[in-house]
MARBA-3410 file (N, C-alpha, C, O; in Angstrom, 1 decimal):
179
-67.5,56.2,-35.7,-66.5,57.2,-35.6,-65.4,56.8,-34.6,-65.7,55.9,-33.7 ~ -63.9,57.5,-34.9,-62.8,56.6,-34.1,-62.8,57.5,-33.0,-63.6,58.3,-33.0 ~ -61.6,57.4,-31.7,-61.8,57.9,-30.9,-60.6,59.3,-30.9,-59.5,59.0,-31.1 ~ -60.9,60.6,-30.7,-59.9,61.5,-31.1,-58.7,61.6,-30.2,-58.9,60.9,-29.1 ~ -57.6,62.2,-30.2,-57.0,62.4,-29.2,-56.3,63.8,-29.0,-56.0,64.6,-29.9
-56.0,64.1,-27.4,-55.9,66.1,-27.6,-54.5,66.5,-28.2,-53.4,65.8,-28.1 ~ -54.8,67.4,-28.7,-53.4,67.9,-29.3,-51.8,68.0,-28.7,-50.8,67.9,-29.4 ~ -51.7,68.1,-27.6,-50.3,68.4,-27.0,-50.4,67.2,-26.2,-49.2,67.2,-25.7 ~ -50.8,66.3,-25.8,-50.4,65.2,-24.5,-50.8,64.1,-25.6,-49.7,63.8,-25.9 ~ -51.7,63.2,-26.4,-52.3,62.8,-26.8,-53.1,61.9,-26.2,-53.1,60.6,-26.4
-53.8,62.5,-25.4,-54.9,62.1,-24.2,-55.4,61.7,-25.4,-55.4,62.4,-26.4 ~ -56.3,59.9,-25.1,-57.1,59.6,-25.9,-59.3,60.4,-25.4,-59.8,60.6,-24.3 ~ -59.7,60.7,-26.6,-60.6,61.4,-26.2,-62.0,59.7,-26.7,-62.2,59.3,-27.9 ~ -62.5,59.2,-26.0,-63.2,58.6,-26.6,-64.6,58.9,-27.2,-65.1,59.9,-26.8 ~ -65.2,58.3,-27.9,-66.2,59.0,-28.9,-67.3,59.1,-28.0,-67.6,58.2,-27.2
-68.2,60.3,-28.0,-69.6,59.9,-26.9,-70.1,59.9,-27.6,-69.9,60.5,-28.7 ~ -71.2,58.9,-27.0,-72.1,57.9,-27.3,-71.8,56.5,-28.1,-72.4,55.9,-29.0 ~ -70.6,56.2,-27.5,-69.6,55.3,-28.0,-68.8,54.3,-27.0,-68.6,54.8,-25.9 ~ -68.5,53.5,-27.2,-67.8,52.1,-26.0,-68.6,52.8,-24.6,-68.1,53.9,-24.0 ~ -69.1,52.5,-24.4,-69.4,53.1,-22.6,-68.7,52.0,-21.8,-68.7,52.2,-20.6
-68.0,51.1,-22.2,-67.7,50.5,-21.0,-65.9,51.1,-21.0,-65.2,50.7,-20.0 ~ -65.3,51.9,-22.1,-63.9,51.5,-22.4,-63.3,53.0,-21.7,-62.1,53.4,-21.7 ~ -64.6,53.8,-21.1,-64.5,55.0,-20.9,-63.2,55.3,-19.9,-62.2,56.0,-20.0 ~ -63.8,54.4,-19.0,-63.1,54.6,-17.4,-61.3,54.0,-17.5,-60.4,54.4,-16.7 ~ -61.1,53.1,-18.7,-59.5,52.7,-18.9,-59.0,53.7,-19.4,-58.2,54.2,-18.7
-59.3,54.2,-20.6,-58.9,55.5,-20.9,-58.9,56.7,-20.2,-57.9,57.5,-20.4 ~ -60.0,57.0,-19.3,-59.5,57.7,-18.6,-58.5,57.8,-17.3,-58.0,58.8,-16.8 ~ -58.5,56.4,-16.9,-57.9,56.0,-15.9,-55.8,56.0,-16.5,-54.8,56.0,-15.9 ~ -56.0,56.1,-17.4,-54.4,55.8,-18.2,-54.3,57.2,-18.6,-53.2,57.5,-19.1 ~ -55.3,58.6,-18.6,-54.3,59.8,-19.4,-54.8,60.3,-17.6,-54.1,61.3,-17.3
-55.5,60.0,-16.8,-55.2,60.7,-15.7,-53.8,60.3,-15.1,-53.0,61.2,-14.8 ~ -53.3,58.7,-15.0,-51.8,58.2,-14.7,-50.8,59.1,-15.7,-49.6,58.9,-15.6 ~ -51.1,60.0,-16.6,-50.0,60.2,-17.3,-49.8,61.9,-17.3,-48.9,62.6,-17.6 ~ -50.9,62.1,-16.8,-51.3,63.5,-16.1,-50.4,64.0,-15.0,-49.8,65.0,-15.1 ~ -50.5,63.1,-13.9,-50.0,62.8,-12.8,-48.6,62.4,-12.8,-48.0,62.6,-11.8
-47.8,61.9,-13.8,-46.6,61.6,-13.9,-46.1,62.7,-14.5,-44.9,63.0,-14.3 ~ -46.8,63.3,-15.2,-46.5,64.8,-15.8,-45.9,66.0,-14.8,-44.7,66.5,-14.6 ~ -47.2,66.3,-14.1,-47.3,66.7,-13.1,-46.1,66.5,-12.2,-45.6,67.4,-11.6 ~ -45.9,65.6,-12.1,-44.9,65.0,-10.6,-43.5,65.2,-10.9,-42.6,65.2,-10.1 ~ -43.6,65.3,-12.3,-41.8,65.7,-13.3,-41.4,67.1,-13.1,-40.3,67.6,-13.1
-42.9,67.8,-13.0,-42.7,69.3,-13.2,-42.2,69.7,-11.9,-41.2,70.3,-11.7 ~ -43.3,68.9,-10.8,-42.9,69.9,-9.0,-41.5,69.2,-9.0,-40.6,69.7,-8.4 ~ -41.4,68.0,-9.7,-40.0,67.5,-8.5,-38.9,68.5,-9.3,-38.1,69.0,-8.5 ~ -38.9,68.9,-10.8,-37.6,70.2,-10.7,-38.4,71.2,-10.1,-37.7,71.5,-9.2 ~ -39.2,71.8,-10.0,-39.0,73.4,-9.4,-39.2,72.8,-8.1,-39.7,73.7,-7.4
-39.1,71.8,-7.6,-38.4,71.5,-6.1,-37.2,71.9,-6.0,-36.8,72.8,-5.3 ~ -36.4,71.2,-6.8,-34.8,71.0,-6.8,-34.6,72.7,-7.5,-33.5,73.1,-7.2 ~ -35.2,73.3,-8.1,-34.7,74.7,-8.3,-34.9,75.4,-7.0,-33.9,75.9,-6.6 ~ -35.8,75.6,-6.5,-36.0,76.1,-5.1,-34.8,76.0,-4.4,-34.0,76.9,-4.2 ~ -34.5,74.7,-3.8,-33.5,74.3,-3.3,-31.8,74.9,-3.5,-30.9,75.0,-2.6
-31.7,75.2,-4.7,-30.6,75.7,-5.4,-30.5,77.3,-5.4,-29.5,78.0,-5.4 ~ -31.3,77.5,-5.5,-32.1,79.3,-5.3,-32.2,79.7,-3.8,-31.9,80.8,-3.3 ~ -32.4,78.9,-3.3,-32.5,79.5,-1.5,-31.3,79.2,-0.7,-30.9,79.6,0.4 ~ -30.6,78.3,-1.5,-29.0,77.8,-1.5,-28.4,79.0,-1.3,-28.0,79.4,-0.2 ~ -28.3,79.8,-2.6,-27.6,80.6,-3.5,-28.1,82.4,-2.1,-27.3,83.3,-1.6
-29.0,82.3,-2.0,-29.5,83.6,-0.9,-30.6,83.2,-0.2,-31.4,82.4,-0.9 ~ -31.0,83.5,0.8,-32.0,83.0,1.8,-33.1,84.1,1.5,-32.9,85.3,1.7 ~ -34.4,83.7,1.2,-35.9,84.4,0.8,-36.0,85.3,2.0,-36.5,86.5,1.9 ~ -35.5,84.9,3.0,-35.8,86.0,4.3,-34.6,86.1,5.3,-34.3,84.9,5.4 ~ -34.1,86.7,5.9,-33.2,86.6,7.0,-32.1,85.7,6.4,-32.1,85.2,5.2
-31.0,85.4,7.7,-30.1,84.7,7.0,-28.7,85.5,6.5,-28.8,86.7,6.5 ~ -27.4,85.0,6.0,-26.5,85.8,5.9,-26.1,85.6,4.3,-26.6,84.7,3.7 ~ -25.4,86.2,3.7,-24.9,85.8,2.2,-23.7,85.3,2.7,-23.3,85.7,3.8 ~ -23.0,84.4,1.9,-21.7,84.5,2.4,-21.6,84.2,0.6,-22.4,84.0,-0.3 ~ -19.6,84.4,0.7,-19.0,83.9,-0.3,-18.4,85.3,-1.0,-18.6,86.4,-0.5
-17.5,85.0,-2.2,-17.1,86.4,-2.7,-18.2,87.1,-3.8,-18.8,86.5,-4.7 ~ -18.2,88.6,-3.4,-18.7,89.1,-4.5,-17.7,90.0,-5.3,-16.9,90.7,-4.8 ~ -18.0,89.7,-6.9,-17.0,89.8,-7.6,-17.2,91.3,-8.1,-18.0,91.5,-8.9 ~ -16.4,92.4,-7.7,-16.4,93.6,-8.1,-16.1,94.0,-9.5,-16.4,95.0,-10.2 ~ -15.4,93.2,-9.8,-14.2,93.1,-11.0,-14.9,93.7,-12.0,-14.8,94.7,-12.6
-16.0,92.1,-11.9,-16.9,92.3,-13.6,-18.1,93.1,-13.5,-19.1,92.8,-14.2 ~ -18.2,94.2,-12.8,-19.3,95.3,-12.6,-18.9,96.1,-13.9,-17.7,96.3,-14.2 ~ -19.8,96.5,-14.5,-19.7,97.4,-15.5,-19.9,98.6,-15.1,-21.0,98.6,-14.5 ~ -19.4,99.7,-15.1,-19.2,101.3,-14.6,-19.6,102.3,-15.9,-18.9,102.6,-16.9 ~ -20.7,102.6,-15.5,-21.2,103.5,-16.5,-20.5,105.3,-16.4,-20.7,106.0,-15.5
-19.8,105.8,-17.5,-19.5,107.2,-17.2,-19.8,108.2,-18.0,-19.2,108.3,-19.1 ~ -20.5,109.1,-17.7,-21.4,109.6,-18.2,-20.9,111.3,-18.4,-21.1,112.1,-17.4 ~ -20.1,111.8,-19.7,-19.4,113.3,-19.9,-20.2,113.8,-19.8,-21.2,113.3,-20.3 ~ -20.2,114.8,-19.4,-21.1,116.1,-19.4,-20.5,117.0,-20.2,-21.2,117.9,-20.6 ~ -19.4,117.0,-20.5,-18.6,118.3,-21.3,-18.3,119.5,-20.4,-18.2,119.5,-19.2
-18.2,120.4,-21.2,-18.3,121.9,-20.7,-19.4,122.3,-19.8,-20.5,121.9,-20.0 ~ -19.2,123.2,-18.8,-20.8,122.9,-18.5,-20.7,124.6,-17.4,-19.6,125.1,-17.3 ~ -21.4,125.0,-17.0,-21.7,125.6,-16.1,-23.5,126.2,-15.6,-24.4,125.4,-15.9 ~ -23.8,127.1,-15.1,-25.2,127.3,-15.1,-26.0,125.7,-13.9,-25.3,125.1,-13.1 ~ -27.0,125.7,-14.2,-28.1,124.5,-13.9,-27.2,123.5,-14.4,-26.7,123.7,-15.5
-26.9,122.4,-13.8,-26.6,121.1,-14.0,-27.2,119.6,-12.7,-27.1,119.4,-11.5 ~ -27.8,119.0,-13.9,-28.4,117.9,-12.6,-27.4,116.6,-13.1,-26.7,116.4,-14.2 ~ -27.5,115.7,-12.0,-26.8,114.7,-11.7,-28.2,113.5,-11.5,-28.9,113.5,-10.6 ~ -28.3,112.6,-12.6,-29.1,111.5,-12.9,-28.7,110.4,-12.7,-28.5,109.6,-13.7 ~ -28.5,110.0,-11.7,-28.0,108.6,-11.3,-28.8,107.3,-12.3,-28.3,106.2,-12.3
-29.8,107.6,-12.8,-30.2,106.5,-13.5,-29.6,106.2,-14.6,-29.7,105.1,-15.2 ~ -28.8,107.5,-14.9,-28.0,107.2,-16.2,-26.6,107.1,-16.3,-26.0,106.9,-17.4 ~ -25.9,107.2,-15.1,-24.6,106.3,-14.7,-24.3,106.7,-13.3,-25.1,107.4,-12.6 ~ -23.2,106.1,-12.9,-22.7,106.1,-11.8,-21.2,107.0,-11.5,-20.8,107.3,-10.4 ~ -20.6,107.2,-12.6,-19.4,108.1,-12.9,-19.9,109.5,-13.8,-20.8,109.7,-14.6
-19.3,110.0,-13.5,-19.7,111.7,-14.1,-18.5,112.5,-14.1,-17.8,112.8,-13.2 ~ -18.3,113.1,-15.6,-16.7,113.9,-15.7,-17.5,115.1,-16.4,-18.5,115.0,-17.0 ~ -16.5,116.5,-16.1,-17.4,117.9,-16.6,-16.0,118.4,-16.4,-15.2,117.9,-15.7 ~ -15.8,119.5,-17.0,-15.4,121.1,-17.5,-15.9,121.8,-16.7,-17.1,122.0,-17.0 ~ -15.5,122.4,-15.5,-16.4,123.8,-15.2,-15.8,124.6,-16.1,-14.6,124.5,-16.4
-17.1,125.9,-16.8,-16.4,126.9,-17.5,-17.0,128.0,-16.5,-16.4,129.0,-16.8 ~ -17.5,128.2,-15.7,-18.7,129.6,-15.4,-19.1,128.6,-13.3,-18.7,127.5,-12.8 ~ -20.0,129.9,-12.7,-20.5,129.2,-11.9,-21.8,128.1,-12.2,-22.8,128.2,-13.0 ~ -21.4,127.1,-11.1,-22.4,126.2,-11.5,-23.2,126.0,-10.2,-22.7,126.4,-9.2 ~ -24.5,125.3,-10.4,-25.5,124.5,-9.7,-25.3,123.1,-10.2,-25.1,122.7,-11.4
-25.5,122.7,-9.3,-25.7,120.8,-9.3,-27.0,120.5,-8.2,-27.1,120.9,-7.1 ~ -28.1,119.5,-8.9,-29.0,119.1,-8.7,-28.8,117.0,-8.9,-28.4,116.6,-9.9 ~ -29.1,116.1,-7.6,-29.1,115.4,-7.6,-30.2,114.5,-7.8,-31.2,114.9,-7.2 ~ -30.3,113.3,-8.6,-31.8,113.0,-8.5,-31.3,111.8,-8.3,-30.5,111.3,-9.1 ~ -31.7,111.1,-7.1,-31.0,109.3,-7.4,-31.8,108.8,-7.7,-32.9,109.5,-8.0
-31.7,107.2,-7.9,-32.6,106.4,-9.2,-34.0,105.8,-8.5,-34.0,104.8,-7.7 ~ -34.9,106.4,-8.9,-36.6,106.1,-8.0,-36.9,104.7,-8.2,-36.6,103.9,-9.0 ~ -37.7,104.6,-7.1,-37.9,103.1,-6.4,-37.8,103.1,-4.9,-37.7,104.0,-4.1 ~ -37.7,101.6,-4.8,-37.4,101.2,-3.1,-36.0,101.4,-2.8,-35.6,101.1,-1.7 ~ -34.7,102.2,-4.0,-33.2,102.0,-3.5,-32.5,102.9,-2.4,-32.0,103.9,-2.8
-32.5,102.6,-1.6,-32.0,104.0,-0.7,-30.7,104.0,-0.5,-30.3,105.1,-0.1 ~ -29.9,103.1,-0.8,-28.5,103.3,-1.4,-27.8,103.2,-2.6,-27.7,102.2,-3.3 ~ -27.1,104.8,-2.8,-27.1,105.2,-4.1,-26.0,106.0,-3.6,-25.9,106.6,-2.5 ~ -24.8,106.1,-5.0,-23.9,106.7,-4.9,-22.8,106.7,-6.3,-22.6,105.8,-7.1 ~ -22.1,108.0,-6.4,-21.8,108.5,-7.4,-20.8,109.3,-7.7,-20.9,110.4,-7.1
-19.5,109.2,-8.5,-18.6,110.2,-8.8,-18.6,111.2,-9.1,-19.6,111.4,-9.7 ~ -18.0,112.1,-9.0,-18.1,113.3,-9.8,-16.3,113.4,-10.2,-15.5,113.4,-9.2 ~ -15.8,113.5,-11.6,-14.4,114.3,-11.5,-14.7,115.8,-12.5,-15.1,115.8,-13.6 ~ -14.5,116.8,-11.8,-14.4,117.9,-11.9,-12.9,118.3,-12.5,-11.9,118.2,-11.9 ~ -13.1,118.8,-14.0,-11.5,119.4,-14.4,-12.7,121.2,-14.6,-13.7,121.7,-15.1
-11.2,121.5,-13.5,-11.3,123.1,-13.4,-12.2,123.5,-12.6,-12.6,124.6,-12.7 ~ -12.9,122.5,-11.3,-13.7,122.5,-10.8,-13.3,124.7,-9.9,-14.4,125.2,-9.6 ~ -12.8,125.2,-9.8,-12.6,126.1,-9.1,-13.0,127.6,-10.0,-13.3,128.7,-9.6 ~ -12.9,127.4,-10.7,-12.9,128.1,-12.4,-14.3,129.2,-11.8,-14.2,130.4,-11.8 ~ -15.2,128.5,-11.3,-16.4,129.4,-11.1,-17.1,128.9,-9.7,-16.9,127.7,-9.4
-18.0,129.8,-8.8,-18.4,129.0,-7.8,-19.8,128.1,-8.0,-20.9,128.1,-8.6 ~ -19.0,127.2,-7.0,-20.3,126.0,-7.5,-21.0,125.9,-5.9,-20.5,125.9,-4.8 ~ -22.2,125.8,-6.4,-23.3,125.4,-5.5,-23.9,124.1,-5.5,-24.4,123.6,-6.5 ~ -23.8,123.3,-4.0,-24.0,122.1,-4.1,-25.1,122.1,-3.6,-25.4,123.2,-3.0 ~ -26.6,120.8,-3.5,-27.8,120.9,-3.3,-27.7,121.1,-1.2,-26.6,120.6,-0.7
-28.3,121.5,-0.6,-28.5,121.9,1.1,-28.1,120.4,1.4,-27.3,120.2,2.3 ~ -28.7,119.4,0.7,-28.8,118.1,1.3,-26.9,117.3,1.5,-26.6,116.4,2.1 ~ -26.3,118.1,0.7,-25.3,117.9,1.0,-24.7,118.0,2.1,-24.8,119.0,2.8 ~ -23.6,116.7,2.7,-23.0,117.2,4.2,-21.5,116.9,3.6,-21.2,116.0,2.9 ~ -20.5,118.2,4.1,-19.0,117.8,4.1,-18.3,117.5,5.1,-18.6,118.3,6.0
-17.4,116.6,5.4,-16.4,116.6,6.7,-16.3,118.0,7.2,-15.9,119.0,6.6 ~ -16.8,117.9,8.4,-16.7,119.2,9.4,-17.1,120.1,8.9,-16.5,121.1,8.9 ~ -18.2,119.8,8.3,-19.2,121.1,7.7,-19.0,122.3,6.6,-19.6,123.3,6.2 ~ -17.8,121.7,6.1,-16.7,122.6,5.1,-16.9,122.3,3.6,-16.4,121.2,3.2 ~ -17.5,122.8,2.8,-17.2,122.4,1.1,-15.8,122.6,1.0,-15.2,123.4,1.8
-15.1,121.8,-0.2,-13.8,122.1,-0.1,-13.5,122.9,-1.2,-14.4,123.2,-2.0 ~ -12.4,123.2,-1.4,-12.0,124.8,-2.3,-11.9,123.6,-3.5,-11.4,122.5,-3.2 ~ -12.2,123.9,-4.4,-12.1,122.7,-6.0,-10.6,123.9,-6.4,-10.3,125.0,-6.0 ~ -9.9,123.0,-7.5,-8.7,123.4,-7.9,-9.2,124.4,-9.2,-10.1,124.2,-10.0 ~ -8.5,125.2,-9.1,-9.1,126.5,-10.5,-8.6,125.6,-11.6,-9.4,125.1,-12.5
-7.1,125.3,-11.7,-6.7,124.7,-12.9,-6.5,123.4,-12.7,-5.5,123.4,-11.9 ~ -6.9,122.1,-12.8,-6.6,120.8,-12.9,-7.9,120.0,-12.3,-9.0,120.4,-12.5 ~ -7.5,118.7,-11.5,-8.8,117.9,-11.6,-9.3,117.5,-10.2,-8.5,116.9,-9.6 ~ -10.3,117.6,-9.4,-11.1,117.0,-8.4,-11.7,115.5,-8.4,-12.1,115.0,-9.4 ~ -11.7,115.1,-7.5,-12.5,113.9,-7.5,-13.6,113.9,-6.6,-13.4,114.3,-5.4
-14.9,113.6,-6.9,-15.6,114.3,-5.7,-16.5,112.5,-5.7,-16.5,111.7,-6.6 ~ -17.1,112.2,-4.5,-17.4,111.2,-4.3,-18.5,112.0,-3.4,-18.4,113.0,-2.6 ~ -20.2,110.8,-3.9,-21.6,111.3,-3.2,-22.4,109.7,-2.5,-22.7,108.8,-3.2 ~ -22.6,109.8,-1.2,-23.3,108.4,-1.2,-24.5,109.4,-0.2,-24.5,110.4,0.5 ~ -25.4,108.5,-0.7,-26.7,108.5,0.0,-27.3,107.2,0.7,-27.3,106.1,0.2
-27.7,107.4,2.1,-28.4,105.9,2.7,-30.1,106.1,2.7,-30.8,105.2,3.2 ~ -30.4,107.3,2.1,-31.9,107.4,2.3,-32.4,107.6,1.1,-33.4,108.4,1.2 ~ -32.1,107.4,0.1,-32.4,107.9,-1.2,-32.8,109.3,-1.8,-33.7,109.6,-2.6 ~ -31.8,110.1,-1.3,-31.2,111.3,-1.6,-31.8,112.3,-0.8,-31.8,113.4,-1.3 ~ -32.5,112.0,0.6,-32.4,113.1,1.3,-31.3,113.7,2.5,-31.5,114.6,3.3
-30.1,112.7,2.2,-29.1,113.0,3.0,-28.1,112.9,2.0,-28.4,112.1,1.2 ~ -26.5,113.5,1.6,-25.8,113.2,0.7,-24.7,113.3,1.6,-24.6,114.2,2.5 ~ -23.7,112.3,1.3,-22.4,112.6,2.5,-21.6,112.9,0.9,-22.0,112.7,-0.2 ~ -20.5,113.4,1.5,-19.7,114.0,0.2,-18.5,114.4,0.4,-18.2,115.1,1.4 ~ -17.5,113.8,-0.6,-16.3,113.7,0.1,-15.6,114.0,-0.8,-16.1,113.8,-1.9
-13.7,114.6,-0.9,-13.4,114.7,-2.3,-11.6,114.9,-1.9,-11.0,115.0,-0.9 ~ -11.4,114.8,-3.1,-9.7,114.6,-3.2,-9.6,115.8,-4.2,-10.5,116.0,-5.0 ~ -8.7,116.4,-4.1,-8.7,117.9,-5.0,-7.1,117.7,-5.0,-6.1,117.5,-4.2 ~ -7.6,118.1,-6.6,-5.9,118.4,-7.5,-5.2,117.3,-7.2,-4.3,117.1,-6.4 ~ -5.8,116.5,-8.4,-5.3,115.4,-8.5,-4.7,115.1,-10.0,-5.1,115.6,-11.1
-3.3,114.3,-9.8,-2.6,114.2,-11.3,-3.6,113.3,-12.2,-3.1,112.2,-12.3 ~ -4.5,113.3,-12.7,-5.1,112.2,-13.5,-4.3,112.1,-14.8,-3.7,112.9,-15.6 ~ -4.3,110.9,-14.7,-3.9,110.9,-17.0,-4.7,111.0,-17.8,-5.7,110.4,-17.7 ~ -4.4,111.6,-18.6,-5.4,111.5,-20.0,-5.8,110.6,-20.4,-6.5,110.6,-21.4
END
């Protein structure tokens, strides 16, 4: 019988009970080729390492260089008409436009996990139209909600550094937007 060899490397397999003396060449030649294998694989995910810890440091350490805002994709997410119960889902964008028709509630949920910074638009057309209730966790400049415009558009801006048990909130009212 001949001697087989393994399917992906073509390590020669020799026959047992067969050449006893030819054992130890053959295996001495697919362990050398084992090892050269081997030694091809660590030396790139050396040099990827290298390139990767380059690029940002695994621990401590500073980023430097530009980060490019440009090409961020900005998710915005209509709400339409709306009044009553309305929650704000940060998992499902980061921009948010609505109609007040009636009074509203707003409920914030930011995006669960380890992120504790999280933050989100709101433009309000007719934000004044009815009274809105924002969640306790909300803080305004000098402790003031601001009067939303009855007819035209708000800009309301929400950032969080704790993952939404503090909300700072800030806003530009009656603003000319274009259509």
């Amino acid at each position: 019988m001949a001697h087989t060899h393994t399917s992906n490397y073509d390590f020669i397999k020799p026959e047992v009970s067969s050449d006893t003396g030819a054992w130890g060449g053959f295996l001495n030649t697919d362990l050398d080729d084992i090892d050269t294998a081997l030694d091809t694989i660590q030396t790139a995910l050396d040099a990827e390492e290298v390139v990767g810890a380059a690029a940002l440091p695994k621990a401590g350490g500073a980023m430097t260089g530009k980060i490019d805002l440009h090409s961020t994709r900005t998710t915005v997410v209509a709400l339409g008409s709306i009044n009553g119960a309305n929650t704000i889902t940060l998992a499902n964008g980061d921009v948010y436009t609505a109609t007040l028709t009636g009074a509203t509630t707003f409920t914030f949920t930011p995006v669960s996990g380890a992120l504790k910074l999280s933050s989100f638009i709101l433009q309000l057309t007719n934000g004044g139209a009815g009274a809105v209730t924002w969640p306790v966790t909300v803080k305004w400049a000098d402790g003031v909600k601001p009067s939303l415009t009855v007819s035209g558009v708000d800009l309301l801006a929400f950032l969080t550094f704790d993952a939404g048990t503090t909300w700072i909130g800030a806003a530009l009212l009656d603003l000319s937007v274009p259509a």
